[in-house]
Every structure is written in C-alpha cells, then in structure tokens.
TINUVO-679137 format. One record per residue (C-alpha): x, y, z negated; residue number from 0. Coordinates in nm, 2 decimals. Last residue first. Layout:
+--------+--------+--------+-----+
!     px !     py !     pz !  nr !
+--------+--------+--------+-----+
!      X !      Y !      Z ! NUM !
...
+--------+--------+--------+-----+
***
This chain:
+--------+--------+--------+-----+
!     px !     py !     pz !  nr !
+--------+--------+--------+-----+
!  -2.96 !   0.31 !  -1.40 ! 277 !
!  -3.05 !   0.58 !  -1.19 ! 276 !
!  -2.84 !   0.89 !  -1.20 ! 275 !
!  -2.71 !   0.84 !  -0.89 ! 274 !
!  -3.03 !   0.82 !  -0.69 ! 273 !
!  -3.16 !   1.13 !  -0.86 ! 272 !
!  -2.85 !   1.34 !  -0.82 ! 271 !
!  -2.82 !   1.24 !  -0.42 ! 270 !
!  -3.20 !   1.34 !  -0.31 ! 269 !
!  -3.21 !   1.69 !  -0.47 ! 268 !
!  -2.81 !   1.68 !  -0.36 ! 267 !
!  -2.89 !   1.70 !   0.03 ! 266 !
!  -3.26 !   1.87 !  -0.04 ! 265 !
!  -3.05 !   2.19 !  -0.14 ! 264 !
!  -2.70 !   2.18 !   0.04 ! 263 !
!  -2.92 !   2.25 !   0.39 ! 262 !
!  -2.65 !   2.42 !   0.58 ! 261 !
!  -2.30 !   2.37 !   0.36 ! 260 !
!  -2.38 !   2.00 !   0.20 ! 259 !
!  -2.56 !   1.91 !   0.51 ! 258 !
!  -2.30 !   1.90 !   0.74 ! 257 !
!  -2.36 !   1.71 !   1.00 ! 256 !
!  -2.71 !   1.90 !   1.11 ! 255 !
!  -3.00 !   2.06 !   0.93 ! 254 !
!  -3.30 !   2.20 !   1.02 ! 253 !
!  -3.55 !   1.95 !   0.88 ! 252 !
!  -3.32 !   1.66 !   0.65 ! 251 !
!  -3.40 !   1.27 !   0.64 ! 250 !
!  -3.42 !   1.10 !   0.40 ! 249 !
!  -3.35 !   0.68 !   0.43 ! 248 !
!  -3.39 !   0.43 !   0.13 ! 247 !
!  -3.18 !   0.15 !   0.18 ! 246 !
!  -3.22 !  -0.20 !   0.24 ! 245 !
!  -2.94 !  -0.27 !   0.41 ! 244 !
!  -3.03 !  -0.35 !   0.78 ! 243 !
!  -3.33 !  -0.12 !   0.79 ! 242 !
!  -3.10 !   0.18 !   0.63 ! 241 !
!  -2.82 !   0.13 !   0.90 ! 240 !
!  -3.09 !   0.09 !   1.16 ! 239 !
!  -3.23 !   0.48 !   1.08 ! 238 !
!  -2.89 !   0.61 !   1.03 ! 237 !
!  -2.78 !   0.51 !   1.40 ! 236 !
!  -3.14 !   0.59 !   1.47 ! 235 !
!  -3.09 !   0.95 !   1.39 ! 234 !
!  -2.80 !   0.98 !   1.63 ! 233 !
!  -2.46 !   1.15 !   1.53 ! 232 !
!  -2.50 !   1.49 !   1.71 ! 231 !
!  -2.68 !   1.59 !   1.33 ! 230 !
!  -3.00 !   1.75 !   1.42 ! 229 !
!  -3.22 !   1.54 !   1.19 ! 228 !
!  -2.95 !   1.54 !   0.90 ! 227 !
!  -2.93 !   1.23 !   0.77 ! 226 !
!  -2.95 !   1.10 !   0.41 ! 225 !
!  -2.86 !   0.73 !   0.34 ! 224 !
!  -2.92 !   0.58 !  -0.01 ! 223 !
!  -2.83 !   0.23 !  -0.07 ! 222 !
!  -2.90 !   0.00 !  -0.40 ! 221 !
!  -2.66 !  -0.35 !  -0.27 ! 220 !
!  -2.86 !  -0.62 !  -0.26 ! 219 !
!  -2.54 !  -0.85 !  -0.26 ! 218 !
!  -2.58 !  -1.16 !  -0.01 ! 217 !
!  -2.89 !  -1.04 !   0.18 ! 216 !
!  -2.81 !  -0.70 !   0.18 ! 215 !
!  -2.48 !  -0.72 !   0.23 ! 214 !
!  -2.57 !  -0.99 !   0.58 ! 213 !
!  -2.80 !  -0.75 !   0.74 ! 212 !
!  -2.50 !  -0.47 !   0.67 ! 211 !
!  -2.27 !  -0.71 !   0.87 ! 210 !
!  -2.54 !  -0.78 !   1.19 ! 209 !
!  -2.56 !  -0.42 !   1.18 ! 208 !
!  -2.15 !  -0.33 !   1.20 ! 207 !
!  -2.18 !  -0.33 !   1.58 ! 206 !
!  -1.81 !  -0.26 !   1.73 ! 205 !
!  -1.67 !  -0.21 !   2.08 ! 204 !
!  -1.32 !  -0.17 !   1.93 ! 203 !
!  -1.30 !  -0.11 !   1.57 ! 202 !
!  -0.91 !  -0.09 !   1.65 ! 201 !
!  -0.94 !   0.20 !   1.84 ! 200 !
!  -1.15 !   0.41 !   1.62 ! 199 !
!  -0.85 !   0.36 !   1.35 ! 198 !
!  -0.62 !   0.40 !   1.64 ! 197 !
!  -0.77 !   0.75 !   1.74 ! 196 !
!  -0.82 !   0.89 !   1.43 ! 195 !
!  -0.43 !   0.81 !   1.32 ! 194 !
!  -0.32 !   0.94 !   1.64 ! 193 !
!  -0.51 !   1.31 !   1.59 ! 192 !
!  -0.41 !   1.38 !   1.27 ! 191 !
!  -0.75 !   1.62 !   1.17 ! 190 !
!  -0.65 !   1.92 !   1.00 ! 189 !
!  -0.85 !   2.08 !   0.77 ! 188 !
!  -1.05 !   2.45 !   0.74 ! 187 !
!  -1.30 !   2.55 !   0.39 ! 186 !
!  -1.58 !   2.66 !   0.57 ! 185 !
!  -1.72 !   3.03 !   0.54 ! 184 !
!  -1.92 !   3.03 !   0.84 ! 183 !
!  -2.07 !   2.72 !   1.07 ! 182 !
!  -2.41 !   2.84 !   1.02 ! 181 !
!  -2.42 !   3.02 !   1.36 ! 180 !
!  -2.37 !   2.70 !   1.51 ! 179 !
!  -2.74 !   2.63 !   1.36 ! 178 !
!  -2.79 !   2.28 !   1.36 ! 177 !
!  -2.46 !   2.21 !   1.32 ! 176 !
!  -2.18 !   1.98 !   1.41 ! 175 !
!  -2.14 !   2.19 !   1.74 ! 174 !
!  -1.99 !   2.44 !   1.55 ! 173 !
!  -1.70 !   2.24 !   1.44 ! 172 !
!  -1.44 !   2.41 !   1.71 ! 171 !
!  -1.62 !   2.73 !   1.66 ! 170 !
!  -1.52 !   2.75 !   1.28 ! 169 !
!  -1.14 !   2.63 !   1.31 ! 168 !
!  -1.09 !   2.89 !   1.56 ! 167 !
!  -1.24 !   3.18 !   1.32 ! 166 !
!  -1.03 !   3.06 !   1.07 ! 165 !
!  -0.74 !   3.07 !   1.28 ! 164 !
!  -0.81 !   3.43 !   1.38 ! 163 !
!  -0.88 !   3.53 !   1.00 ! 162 !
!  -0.55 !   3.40 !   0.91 ! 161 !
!  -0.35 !   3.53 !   1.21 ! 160 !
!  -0.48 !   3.90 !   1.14 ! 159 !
!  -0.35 !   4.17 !   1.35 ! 158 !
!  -0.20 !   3.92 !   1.67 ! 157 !
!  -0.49 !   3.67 !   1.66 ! 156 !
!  -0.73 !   3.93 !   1.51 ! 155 !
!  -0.72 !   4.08 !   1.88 ! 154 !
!  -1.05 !   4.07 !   1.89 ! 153 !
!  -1.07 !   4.00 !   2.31 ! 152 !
!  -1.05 !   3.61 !   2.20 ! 151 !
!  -1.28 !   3.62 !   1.93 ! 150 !
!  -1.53 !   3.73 !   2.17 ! 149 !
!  -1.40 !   3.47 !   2.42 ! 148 !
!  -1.51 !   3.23 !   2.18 ! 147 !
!  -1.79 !   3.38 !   2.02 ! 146 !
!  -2.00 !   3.37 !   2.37 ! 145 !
!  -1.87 !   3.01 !   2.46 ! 144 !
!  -1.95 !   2.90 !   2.14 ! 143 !
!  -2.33 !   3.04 !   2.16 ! 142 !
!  -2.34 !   2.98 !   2.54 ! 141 !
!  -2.31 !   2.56 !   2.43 ! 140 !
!  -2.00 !   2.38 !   2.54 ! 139 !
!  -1.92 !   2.24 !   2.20 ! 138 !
!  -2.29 !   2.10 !   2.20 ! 137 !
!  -2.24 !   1.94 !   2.52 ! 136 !
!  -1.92 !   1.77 !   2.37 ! 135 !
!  -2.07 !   1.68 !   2.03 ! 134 !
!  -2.39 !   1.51 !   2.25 ! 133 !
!  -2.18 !   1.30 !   2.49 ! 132 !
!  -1.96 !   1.21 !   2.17 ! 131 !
!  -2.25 !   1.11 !   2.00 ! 130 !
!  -2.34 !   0.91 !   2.23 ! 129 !
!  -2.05 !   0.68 !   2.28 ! 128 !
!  -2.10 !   0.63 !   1.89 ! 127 !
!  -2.44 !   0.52 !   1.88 ! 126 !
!  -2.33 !   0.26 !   2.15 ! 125 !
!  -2.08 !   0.17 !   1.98 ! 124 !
!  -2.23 !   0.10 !   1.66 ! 123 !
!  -2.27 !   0.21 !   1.28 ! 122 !
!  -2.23 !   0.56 !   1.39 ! 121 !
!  -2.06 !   0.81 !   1.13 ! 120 !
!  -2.23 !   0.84 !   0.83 ! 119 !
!  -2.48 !   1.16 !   0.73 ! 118 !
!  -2.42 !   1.15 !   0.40 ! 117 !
!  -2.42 !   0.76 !   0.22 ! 116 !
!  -2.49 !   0.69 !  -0.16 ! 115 !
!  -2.39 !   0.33 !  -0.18 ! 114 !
!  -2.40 !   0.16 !  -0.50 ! 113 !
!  -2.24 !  -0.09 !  -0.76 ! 112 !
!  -1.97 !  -0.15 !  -0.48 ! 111 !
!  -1.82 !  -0.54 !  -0.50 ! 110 !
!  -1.44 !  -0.57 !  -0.59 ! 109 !
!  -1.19 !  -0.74 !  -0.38 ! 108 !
!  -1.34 !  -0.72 !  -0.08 ! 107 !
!  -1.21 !  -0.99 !   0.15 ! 106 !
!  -1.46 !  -1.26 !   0.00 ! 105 !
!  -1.66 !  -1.24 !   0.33 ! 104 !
!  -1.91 !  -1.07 !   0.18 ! 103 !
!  -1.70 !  -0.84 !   0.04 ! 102 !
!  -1.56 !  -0.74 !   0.34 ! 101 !
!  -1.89 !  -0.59 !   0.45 ! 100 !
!  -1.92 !  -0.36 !   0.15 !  99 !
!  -1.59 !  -0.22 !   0.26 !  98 !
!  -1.72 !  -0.17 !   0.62 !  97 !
!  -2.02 !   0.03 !   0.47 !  96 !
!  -1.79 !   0.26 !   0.25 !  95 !
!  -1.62 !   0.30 !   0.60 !  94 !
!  -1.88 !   0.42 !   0.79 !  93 !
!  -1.98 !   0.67 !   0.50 !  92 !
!  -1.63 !   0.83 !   0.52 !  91 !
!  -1.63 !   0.87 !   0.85 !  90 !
!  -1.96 !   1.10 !   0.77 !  89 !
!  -1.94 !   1.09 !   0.44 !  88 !
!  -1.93 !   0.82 !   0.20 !  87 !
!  -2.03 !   0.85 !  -0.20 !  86 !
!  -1.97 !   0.52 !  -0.36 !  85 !
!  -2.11 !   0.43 !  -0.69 !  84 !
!  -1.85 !   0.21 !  -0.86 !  83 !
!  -1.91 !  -0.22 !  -0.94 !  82 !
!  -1.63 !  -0.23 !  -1.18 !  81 !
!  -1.41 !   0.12 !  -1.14 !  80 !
!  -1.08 !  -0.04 !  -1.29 !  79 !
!  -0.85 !   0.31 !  -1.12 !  78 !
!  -0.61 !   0.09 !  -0.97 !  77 !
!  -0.87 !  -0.16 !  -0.86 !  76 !
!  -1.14 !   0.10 !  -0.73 !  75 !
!  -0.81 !   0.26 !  -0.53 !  74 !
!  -0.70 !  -0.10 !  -0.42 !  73 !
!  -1.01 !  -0.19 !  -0.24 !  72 !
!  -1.06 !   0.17 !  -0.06 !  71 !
!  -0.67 !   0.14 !   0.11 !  70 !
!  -0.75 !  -0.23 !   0.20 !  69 !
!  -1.04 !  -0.08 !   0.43 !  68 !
!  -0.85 !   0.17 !   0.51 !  67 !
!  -0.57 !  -0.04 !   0.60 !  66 !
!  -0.86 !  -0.28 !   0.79 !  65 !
!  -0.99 !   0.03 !   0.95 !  64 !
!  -0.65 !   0.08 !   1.14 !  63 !
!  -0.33 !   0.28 !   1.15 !  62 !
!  -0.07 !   0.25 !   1.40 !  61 !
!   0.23 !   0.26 !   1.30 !  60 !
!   0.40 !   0.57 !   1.28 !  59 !
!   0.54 !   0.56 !   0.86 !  58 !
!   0.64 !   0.89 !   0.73 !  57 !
!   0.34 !   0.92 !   0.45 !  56 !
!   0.04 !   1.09 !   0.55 !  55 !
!  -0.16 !   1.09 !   0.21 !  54 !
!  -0.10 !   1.45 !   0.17 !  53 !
!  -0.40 !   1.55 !   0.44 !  52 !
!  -0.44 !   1.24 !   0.66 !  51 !
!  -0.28 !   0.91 !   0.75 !  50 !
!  -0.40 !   0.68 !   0.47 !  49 !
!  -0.69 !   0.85 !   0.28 !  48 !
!  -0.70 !   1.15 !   0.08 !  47 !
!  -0.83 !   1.06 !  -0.23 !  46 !
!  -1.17 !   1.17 !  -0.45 !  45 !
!  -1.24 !   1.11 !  -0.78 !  44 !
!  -1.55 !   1.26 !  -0.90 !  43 !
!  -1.71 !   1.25 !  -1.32 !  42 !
!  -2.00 !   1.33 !  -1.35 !  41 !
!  -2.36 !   1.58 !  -1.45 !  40 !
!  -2.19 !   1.92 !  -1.33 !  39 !
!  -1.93 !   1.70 !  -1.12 !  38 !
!  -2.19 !   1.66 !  -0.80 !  37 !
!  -2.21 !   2.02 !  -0.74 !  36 !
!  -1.86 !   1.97 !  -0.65 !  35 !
!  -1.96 !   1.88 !  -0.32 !  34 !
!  -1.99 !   2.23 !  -0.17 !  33 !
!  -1.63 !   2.35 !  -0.28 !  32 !
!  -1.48 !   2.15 !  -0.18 !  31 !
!  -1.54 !   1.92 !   0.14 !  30 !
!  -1.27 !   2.02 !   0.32 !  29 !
!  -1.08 !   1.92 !   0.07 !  28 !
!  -1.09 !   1.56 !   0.09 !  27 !
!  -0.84 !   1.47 !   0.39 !  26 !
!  -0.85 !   1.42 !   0.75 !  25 !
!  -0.72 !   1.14 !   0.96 !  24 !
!  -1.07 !   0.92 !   1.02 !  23 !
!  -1.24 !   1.17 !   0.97 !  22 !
!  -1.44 !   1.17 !   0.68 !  21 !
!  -1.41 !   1.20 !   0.29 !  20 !
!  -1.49 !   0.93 !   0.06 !  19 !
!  -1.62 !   1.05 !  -0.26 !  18 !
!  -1.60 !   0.77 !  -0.56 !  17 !
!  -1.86 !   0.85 !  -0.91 !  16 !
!  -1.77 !   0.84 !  -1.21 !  15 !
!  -2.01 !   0.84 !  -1.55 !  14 !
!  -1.83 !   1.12 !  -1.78 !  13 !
!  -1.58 !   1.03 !  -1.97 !  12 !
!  -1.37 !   1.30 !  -1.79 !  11 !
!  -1.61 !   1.57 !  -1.70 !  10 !
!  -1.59 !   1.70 !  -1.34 !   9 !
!  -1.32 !   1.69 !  -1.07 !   8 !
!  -1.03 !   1.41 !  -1.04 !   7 !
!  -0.78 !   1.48 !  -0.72 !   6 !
!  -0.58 !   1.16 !  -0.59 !   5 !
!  -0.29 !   1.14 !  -0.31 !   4 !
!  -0.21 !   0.78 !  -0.15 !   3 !
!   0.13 !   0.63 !  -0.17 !   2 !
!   0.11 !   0.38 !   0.08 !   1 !
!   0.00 !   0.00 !   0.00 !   0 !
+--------+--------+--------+-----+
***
C-alpha cells in the first residue's frame, strides 16, 4: 500500500462516518467547505486516494480500480471502522459500490455498515459513454462560450493570475450544473489526468448491476442514493443502482452534480436522517 494522506473533521468520539471524494485522480478538498455540514452531528475522515491530491506518490504505473479498491479496504482496517457508513461521491460513490462488491466475493476485507451515495458516477458503460456525450455538449453551451471569451478579453490573466485561474477552473465544471451560472465560489482541484484514465481503463466495458444485485442479496446493505435530476450523469444510472441494491432513491428538482453547492439543502435533509439511523 502507498502512503495515503488523511484529514479528520468534526467531534472525535463522535459516531464516524468515511467521505470518498471523486475523480478518479483528484483529492478531498474540493469538497470542503460544503460537506462539512456533515461533522456538526460526526465524526468525518476523508483521504486523498491513490494518484491524486498529496496521495500521489512517485510511482508511474498504471493505477487501477482494484488499488482503489484495496486502497478503501486497508483505510477501514487501519483506522478499525467495523461495518463504517460510507459517503461516496460521484467517482467516489462508484467506487464505495465496487468495494461492497468485493466483499461478496470474500475480497473485501471488511463489510460496509451503510452506503450513503451522492450523485455516483455511472454504474455502466453505457451510462458512462453518455455522459460524456452530455458533459461535452454541456461544455459547449453559449453560456461557457460567452464567459469564456469574456474572461479572455479581462485581462485578469495578466493583472490577477489567481482570480483568472479561478475563473478557468469554474467554466471548465460548469457543465456539471444545472445552472452553469451556479458554478461560483468553488473550492478549485486538480484532476491527474493518467491516473483517471487508467482507473477508467481498466473497468473496461463494465456493468457493475449484476454485482450490486448480488450485495443486496448476500449483505442487505441499507443504501441511500441522491441524484440530482440534471446531473450529465444519467438519472437511470442512479435509478438501476437503487433497484439492484435495495436502496432508497431521491432525487433533487434543479439541481445537477454537485448538489452539495446548488441545492445543499434537500442533499443533507435526506443524508443526516439516513445516517443517523440506527
């Protein structure tokens, strides 16, 4: 195992819960400050998994869901979270799922107590082939257009590199919204480019359903997955994620990928009941 980088928000002693960030090749912190609304009533450990953020290493092999996968099994071990409640986004979600899998199999070498998913990356390959479609048009809408070449002729790039780069890094996510106008006042990360393209690589033309059919049969998992209805990450990838496990689905009006900054409200309205529940 890599050396992998830990942050611990909320009340110690308090009950813990496990945030997986998304990506594949990012890191936690872009999901700070919004998802700290979680610590008021626990305990959150987050990590920055293998390849991203200051979990990256030195090593440039190829990195692939089964490290993650590995990566995910020996945090709940070193940290002696029996049965933990996950909370996966986005990437992050897909790969909570893909955990729970293992275990089936015996691989897993602790069972999840339960799965509070946000808006998780496409459980097929299908579902994933169109998202990209969608994320691509999206990115090419008059709206990022517009602000593009506006924040071109600002000249911030050569009075106020900071602002500029900000700016950037909100136009180039845009299309994860709703609203692109929404996408304002985000905390900006780096994606490492190989390490998300050999971790998608090596699911290869995936379906994880038939998997998920078999956790809920074999562990009855408790599962919560919230989607935002205008998320480029199809509805119905959500929608047979929840019929294969079991879980309860809620979905979110006006709202796209990132719930936790455009509709933060009815995201942790349904996320604190479900975690506090014995």
């Amino acid at each position: 195992m890599v050396p992998l980088y830990w942050a611990a928000y909320g009340t110690p002693g308090a009950p813990r819960a496990l945030v997986l960030h998304g990506g594949p090749g990012a890191d936690h912190r872009y999901l700070l400050p919004q998802m700290l609304r979680l610590a008021e009533h626990r305990d959150l450990l987050f990590y920055d998994q293998r390849g991203g953020g200051q979990s990256r290493g030195d090593a440039r092999e190829p990195v692939t869901w089964h490290e993650h996968v590995d990566d995910l099994g020996q945090v709940i071990r070193e940290f002696a979270l029996p049965a933990p409640a996950v909370v996966g986004y986005s990437w992050g979600g897909l790969l909570a799922m893909l955990y729970a899998a293992a275990t089936t199999n015996g691989t897993g070498p602790i069972p999840l107590g339960k799965l509070a998913l946000i808006d998780p990356a496409s459980v097929t390959y299908g579902y994933r082939t169109q998202f990209e479609a969608e994320f691509a048009r999206r990115s090419d809408s008059w709206y990022v257009r517009r602000e593009r070449a506006a924040l071109l002729a600002s000249g911030l790039r050569e009075h106020d590199p900071d602002a500029y780069r900000q700016r950037a890094f909100e136009l180039s996510v845009a299309g994860y919204f709703a609203d692109p106008a929404n996408a304002r006042d985000l905390t900006p990360f780096r994606v490492v480019s190989r390490v998300q393209h050999s971790v998608w690589a090596s699911l290869g033309d995936y379906d994880l359903l038939p998997s998920l059919a078999t956790v809920r049969a074999r562990l009855r998992l408790p599962a919560l997955i919230v989607h935002g209805r205008e998320d480029p990450i199809p509805l119905a990838s959500s929608a047979d994620a929840a019929a294969a496990l079991g879980a309860q689905l809620v979905t979110i009006d006006h709202c796209g990928h990132v719930p936790y900054v455009e509709r933060p409200d009815p995201l942790f309205a349904a996320l604190e009941p479900f975690l506090a529940a014995g």
